[in-house]
C-alpha positions in Angstrom: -17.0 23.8 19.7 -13.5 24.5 21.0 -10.8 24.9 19.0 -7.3 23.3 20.4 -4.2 23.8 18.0 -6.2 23.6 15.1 -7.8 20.4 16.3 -11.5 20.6 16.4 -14.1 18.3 18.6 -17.2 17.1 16.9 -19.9 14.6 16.7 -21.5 12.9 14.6 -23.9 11.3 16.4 -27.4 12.4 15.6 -29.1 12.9 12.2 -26.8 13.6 9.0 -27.4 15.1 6.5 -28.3 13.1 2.7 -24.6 13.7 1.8 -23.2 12.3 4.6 -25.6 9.7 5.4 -23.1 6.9 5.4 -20.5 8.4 7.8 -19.5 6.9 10.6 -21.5 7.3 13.7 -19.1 7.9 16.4 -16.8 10.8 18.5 -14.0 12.0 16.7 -11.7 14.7 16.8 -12.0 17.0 13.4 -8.8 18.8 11.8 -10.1 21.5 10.1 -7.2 24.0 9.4 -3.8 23.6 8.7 -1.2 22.4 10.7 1.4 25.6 11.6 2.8 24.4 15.3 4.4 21.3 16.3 2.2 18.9 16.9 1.6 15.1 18.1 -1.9 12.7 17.6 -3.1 10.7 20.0 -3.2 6.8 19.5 -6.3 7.3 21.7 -8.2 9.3 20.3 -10.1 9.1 16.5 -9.4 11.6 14.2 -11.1 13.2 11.1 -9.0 15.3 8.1 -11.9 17.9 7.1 -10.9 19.1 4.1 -7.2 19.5 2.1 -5.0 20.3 5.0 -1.3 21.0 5.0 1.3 21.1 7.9 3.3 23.8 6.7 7.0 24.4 6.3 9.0 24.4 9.5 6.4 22.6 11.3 6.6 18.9 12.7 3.2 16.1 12.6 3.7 13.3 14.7 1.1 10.4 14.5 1.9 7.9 17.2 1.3 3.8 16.5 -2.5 2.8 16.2 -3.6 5.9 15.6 -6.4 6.1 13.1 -7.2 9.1 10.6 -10.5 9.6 8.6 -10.8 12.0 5.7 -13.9 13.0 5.3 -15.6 11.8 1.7 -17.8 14.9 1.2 -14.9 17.2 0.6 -12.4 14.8 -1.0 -10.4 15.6 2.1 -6.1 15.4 1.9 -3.0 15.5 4.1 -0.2 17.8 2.4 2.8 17.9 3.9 4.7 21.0 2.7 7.8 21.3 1.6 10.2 22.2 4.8 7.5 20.4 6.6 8.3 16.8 8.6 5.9 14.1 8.9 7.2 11.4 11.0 4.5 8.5 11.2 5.5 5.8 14.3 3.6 2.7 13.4 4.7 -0.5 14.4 4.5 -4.4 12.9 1.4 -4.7 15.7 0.1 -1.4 15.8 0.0 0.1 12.4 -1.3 3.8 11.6 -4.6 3.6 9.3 -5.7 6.6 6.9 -8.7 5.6 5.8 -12.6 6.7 4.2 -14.7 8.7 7.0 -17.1 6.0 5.5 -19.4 3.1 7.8 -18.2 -0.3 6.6 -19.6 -1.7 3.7 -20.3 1.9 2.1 -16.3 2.8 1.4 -15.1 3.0 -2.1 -12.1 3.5 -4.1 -11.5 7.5 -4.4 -13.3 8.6 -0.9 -10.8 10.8 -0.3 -7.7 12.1 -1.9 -5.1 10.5 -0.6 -1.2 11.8 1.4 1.1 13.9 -0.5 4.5 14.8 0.1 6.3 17.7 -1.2 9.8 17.8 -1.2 12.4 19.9 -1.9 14.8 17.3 -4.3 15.2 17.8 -8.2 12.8 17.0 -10.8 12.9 17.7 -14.5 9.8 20.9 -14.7 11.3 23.9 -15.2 13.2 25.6 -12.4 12.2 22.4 -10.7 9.0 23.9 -9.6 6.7 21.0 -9.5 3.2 21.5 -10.1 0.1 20.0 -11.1 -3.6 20.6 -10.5 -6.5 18.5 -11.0 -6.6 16.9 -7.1 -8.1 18.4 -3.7 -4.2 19.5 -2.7 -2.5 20.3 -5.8 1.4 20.0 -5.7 3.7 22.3 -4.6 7.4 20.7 -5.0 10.9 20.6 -5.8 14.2 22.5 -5.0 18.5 22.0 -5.4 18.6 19.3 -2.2 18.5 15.5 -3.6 19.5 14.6 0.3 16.3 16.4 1.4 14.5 14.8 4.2 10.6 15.1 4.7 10.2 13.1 7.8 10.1 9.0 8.9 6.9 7.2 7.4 7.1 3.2 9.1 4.0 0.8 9.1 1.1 3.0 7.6 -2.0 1.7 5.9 -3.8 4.1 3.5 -7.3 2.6 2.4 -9.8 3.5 -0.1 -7.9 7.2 -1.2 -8.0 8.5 -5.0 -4.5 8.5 -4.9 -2.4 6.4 -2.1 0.9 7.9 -1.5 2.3 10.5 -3.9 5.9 11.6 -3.2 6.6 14.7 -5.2 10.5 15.6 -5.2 11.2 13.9 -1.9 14.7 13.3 -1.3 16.7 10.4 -0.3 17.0 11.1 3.3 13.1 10.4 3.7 12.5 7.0 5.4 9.8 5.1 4.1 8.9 1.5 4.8 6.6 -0.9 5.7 3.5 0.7 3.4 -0.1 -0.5 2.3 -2.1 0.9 -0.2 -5.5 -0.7 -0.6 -8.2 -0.1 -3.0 -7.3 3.4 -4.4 -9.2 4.9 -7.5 -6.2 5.7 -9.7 -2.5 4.9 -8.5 -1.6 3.5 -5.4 2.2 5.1 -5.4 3.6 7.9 -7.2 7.5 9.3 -7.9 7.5 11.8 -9.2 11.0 13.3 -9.4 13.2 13.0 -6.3 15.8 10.4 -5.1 13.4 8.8 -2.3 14.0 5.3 -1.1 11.5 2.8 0.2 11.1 -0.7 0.9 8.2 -3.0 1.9 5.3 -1.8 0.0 2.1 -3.3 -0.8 -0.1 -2.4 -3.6 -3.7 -3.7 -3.3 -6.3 -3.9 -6.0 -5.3 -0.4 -7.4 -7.6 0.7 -10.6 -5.2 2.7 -12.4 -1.4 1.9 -11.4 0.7 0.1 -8.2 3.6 2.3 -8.9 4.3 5.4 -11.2 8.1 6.8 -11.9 7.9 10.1 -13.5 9.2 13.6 -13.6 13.2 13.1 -13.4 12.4 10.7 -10.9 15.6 8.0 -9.5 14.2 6.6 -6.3 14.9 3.3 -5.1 12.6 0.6 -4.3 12.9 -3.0 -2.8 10.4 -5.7 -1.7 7.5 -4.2 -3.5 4.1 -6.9 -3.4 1.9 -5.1 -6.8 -1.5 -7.5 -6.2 -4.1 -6.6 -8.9 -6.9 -9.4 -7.9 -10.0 -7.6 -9.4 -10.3 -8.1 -12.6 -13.1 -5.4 -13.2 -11.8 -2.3 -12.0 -9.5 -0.7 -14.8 -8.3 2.5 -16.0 -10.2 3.2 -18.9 -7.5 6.5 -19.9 -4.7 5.5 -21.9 -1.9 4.3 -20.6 -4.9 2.5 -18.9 -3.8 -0.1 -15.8 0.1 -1.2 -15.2 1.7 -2.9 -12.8 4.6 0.0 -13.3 4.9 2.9 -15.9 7.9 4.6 -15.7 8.1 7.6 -17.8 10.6 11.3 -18.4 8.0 13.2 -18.3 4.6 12.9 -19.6 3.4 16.8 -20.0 6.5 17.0 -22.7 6.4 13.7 -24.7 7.7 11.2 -26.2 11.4 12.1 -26.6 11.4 14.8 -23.9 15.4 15.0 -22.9 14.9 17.3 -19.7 17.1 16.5 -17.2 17.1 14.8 -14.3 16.4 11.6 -16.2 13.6 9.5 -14.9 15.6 6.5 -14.0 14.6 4.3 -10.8 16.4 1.6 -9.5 13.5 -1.0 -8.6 14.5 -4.6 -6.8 12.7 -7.9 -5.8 9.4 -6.7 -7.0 6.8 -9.2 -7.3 3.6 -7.7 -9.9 1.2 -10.6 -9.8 -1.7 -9.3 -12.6 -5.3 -9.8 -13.2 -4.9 -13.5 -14.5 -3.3 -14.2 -11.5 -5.9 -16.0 -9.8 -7.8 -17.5 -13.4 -9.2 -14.2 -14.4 -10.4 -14.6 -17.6 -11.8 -12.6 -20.7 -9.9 -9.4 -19.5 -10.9 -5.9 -20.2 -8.1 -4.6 -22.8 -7.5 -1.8 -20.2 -5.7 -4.1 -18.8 -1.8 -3.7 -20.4 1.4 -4.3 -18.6 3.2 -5.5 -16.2 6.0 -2.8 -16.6 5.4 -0.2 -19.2 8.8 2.1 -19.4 8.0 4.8 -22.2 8.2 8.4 -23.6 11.9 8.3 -22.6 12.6 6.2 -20.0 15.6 4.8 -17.9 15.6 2.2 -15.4 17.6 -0.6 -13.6 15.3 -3.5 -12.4 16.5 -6.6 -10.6 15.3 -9.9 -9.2 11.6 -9.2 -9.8 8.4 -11.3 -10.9 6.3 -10.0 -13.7 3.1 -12.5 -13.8 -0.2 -12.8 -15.1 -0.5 -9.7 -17.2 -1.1 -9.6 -20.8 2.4 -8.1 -21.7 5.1 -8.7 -19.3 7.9 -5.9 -20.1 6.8 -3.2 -22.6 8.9 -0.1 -24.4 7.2 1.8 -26.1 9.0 4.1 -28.3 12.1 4.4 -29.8 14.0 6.9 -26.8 13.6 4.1 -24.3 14.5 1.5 -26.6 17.8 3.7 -27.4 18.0 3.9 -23.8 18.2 0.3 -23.6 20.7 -0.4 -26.1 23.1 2.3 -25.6 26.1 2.2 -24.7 26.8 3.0 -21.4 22.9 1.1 -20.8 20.5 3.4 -19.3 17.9 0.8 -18.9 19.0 -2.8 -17.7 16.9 -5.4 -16.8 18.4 -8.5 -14.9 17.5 -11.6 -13.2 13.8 -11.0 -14.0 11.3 -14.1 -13.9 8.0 -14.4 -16.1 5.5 -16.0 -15.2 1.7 -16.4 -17.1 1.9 -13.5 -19.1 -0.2 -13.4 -22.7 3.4 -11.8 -24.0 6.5 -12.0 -22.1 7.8 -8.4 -23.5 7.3 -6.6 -26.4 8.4 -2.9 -28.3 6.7 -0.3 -30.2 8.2 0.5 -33.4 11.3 -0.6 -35.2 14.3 -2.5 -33.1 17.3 0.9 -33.0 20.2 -0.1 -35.9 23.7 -0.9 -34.9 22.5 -1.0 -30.8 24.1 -3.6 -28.7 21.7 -6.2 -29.6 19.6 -7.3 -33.5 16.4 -8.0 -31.6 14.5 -8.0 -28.0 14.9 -11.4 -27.7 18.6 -11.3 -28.2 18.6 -8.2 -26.1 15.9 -9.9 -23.2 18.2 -13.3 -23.4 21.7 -12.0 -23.3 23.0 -12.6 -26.8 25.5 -9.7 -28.5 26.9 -7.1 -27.0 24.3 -6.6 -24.0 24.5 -8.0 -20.6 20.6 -8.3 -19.6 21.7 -11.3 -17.9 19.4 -14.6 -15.5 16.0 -13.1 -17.4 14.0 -16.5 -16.8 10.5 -17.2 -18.7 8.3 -19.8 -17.3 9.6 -21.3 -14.1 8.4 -24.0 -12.8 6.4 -22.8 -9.8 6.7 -19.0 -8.3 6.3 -21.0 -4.6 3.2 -18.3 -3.7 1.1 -19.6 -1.2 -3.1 -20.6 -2.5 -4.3 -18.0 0.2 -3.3 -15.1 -1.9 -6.4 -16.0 -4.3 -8.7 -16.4 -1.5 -11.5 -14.1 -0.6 -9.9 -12.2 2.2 -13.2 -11.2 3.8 -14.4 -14.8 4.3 -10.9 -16.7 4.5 -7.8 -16.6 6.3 -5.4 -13.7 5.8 -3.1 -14.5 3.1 0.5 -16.1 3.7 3.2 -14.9 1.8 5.9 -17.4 2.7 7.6 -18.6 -0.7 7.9 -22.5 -0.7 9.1 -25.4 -3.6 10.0 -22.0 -5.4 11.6 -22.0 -8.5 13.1 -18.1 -7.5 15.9 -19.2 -5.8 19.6 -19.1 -6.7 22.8 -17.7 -5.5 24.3 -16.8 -9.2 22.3 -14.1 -9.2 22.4 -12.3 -5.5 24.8 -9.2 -6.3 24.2 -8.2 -9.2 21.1 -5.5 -8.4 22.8 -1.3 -7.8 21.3 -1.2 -4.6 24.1 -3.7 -3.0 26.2 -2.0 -0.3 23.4 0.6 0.8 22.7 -0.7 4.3 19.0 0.3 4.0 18.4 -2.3 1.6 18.6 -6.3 1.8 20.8 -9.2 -0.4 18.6 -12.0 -1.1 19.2 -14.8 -3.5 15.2 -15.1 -4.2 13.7 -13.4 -7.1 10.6 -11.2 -5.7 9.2 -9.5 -2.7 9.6 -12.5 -0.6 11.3 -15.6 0.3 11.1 -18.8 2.5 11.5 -17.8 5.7 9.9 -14.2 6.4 6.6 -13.0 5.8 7.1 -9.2 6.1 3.1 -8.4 5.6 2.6 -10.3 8.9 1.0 -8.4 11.7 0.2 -4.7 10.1 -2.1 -5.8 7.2 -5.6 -5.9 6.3 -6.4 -7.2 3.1 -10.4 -6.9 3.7 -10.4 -3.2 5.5 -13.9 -2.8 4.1 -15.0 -4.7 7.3 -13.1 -3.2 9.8 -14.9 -0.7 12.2 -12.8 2.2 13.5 -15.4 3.7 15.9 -13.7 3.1 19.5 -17.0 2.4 21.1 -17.2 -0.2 18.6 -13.5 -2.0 19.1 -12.9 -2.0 22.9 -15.7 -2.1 25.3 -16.9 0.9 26.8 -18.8 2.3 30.2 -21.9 1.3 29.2 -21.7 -2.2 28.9 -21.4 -3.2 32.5 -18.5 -5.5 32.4 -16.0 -2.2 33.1 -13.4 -5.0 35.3 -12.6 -6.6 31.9 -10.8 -3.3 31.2 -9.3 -2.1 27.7 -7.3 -4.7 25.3 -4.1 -3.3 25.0 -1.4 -5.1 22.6 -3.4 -7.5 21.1 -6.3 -5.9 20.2 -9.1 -7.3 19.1 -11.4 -6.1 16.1 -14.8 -7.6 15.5 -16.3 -6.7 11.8 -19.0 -6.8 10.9 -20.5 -5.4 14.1 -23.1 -5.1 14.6 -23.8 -8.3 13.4 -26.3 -10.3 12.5 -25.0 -14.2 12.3 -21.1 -14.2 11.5 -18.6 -11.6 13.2 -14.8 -12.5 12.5 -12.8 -11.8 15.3 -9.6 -10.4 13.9 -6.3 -10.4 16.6 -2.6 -10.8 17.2 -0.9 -14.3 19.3 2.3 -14.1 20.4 2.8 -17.9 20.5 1.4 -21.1 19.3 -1.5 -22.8 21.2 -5.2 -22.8 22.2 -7.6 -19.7 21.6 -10.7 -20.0 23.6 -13.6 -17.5 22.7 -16.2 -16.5 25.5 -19.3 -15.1 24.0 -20.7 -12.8 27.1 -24.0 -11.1 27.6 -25.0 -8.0 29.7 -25.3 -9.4 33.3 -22.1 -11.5 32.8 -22.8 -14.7 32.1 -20.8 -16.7 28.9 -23.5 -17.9 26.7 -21.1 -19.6 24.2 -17.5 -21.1 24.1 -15.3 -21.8 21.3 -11.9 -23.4 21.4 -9.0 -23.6 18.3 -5.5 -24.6 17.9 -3.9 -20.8 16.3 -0.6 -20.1 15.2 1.9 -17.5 15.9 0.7 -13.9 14.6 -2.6 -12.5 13.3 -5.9 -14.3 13.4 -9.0 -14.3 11.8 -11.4 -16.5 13.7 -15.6 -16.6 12.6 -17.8 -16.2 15.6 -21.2 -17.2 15.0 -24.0 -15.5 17.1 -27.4 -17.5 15.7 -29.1 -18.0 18.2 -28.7 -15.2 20.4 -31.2 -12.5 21.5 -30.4 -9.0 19.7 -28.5 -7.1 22.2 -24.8 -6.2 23.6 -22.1 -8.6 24.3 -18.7 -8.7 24.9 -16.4 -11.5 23.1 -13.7 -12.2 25.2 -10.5 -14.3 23.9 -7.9 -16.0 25.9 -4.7 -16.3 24.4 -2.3 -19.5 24.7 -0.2 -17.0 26.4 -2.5 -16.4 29.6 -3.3 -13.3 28.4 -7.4 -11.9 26.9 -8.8 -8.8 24.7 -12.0 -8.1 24.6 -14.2 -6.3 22.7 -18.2 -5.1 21.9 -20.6 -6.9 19.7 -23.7 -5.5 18.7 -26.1 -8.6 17.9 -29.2 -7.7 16.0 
């Protein structure tokens, strides 16, 4: 074995042990120690995280665009990144960075590893601001005086199958994030927990426990966040159970906790589309909210959707209600549409005496003294395309253009806190998306159970004798399942309009099957049927409208 900066080279190929018997069976490059000297992946090259490893203060990671990291699922494995540390991730709309289970497909499963943590060095509300909790792989270590802290430049990353997706513990606001996909974590897919961070473009997919968590003193700001809880039977069975959001002061102190800083997001065009969503019926009743703000909570949310979750909006005790009807308002709630929810909002408790409002439906509808003004209930259509409720393993990939919407209107455009911060957008449409850009396009995967990492089985190799077809570069193409036996989708990006033609090509050369379609502009998922064929190696070769091909490996058995 040689050791190279930490960076360890081993292979997997051979017999594993009972453990680890559904690893993938490929070269990889393992990281088994901590991170302590500047230091850059390679898109090229596959990685593995070996256990919970932190790049330590002072010290700079820098994972280039397409690079792909495995944690390994026998240890619970973890990326830390210290406080004083810098993470500065470089994915791109085609060529996204992947953390994902060191798992073959088909085997990986919510919780396979634990997940990226940042520590920061921002406020929260634990004593001293020393953040810490226990009870994960890399326990955190976070918090200082700096609210302007930066922890590095996080851009297109997809995080798949972790226990917990991205936690950001006291990260301050000069941390870029953007352009995120969690996907099938165990408990929440994002977590605030103190800090001033802000972020846009998120994705949430099938979490178990919660899409987004707001605790600790945390006042982050958040726009264009997709929360998509399609299965219906995974749920957190632990009280607060499964939400959409929970904001909360602090949970280790209780219900009327008063530390300071506040927990008080600002949270706009958010678009939380529950279990119901796509006709799930006869719910578990771990199911609960859309939005649960309790135990103290402030918050300012704007032009968001809140659908298909048994309670919409939910306070829960009589701090945040106070909150909400104080005056100055510590909690507003503006411009909000529901949509299919069992109950739109509801309170715990009694409604606070003499507040700027007799009632939560005065207070939700803008009647006294409060200004919770354009909340709409039961809008004629949300304009979400029919592919988000199809099965993404078998279908298309999902559009998430907004047409015939019912979301839009310019009344409401300014009124949300994050106006005049250039980071952010102004858009008259209520949600995470509007009529004329798709912003998941082109860095997604909404099936990544079927993708295979393994280089040898994405691009074509030495050993298939067609070498002059050379690498695919831009437009790569991924072939899942593979090896196959029957249907393989070929998954890949088009640059323009026009005809795709498919080559199916065996070991001397020859093309044993053609396929022609008519495919849009952007990502593909085309079905490739090999019945018929004798079990053996092929390359599938596709030429694009634009005169250029990728190519890629198939095993057929």
């Amino acid at each position: 074995m040689k050791k190279i900066y930490g960076l360890m080279i081993a292979s997997l190929i051979g017999t594993a042990p009972a453990m680890a018997q559904h690893e993938v069976e490929c070269d990889f490059t393992s990281i088994t120690s901590n991170i302590t000297t500047n230091t850059t992946l390679s898109a090229s090259t596959l990685y593995r995280i070996d256990g919970c490893i932190h790049v330590t203060s002072g010290t700079t990671l820098t994972i280039p665009a397409g690079t792909v990291v495995m944690f390994k699922k026998a240890v619970n494995a973890g990326l830390t990144i210290d406080k004083g540390a810098y993470l500065l991730v470089q994915g791109t709309s085609g060529s996204p960075v992947v953390f994902t289970s060191d798992q073959q497909p088909s085997y990986r499963n919510p919780g396979d590893f634990s997940g990226l943590l940042i520590n920061g060095q921002a406020t929260n509300n634990f004593s001293s601001n020393a953040m810490t909790t226990e009870n994960r792989t890399c326990n955190v270590d976070a918090g200082g005086t700096n609210d302007n802290d930066s922890s590095g430049v996080v851009k297109f990353l997809r995080i798949e199958y972790a226990e917990h997706g991205l936690s950001l513990a006291s990260v301050g606001s000069k941390t870029v994030i953007e352009n995120i996909m969690v996907s099938y974590p165990e408990k929440s897919a994002y977590e605030f927990w103190g800090g001033t961070a802000r972020a846009k473009r998120l994705i949430a997919l099938n979490a178990i426990e919660n899409d987004f968590v707001f605790i600790y003193g945390n006042r982050s700001k958040v726009q264009q966040a997709l929360g998509l809880r399609l299965n219906a039977g995974s749920n957190y069975g632990t009280a607060p159970n499964s939400n959409g959001i929970l904001i909360s002061n602090n949970d280790n102190a209780g219900s009327s906790y008063a530390g300071t800083p506040q927990t008080r997001p600002v949270l706009d065009r958010f678009s939380l589309l529950g279990p119901a969503y796509c006709g799930g019926t006869g719910l578990s009743s771990n199911f609960k909210n859309a939005v649960l703000a309790y135990h103290n909570a402030q918050l300012g949310m704007y032009h968001s959707v809140l659908s298909s979750w048994p309670t919409g909006f939910r306070m829960e005790d009589a701090s945040t209600l106070t909150n909400a009807t104080a005056s100055p308002q510590l909690l507003k709630f503006e411009a909000n549409s529901f949509d299919n929810n069992t109950t739109d909002y509801s309170h715990n408790g009694s409604w606070v005496t003499g507040g700027c409002a007799s009632n939560i439906l005065n207070w939700m509808t803008n009647v006294g003294g409060c200004s919770q003004r354009y909340n709409e209930f039961s809008p004629g259509s949300l304009g979400y395309d029919g592919s988000i409720c199809d099965d993404y393993c078998a279908s298309n990939i999902p559009s998430f253009l907004v047409s015939g919407s019912d979301l839009g209107s310019t009344q409401y455009a300014n009124i949300s806190e994050l106006n005049g911060d250039a980071f952010f957008v102004t858009s008259s449409y209520r949600g995470a998306f509007d009529a004329t850009t798709d912003w998941t396009s082109d860095w997604t995967a909404f099936c990544p159970q079927s993708t295979n990492y393994c280089p040898s089985e994405r691009r074509i190799g030495g050993t298939t004798g067609i070498n002059s077809m050379g690498l695919a570069q831009d437009n790569g193409l991924v072939l899942a399942p593979n090896p196959v036996t029957g249907i393989t989708y070929a998954e890949f990006s088009t640059e323009q309009a026009g005809n795709v033609t498919v080559n199916i090509v065996n070991s001397v050369g020859q093309v044993v099957r053609t396929i022609s379609k008519e495919a849009g502009k952007g990502k593909q998922r085309l079905a490739v049927s090999t019945e018929g064929l004798s079990s053996g190696v092929y390359i599938i070769n596709v030429a694009l409208s634009n005169g250029n091909a990728v190519h890629a490996r198939v095993v057929v058995k």
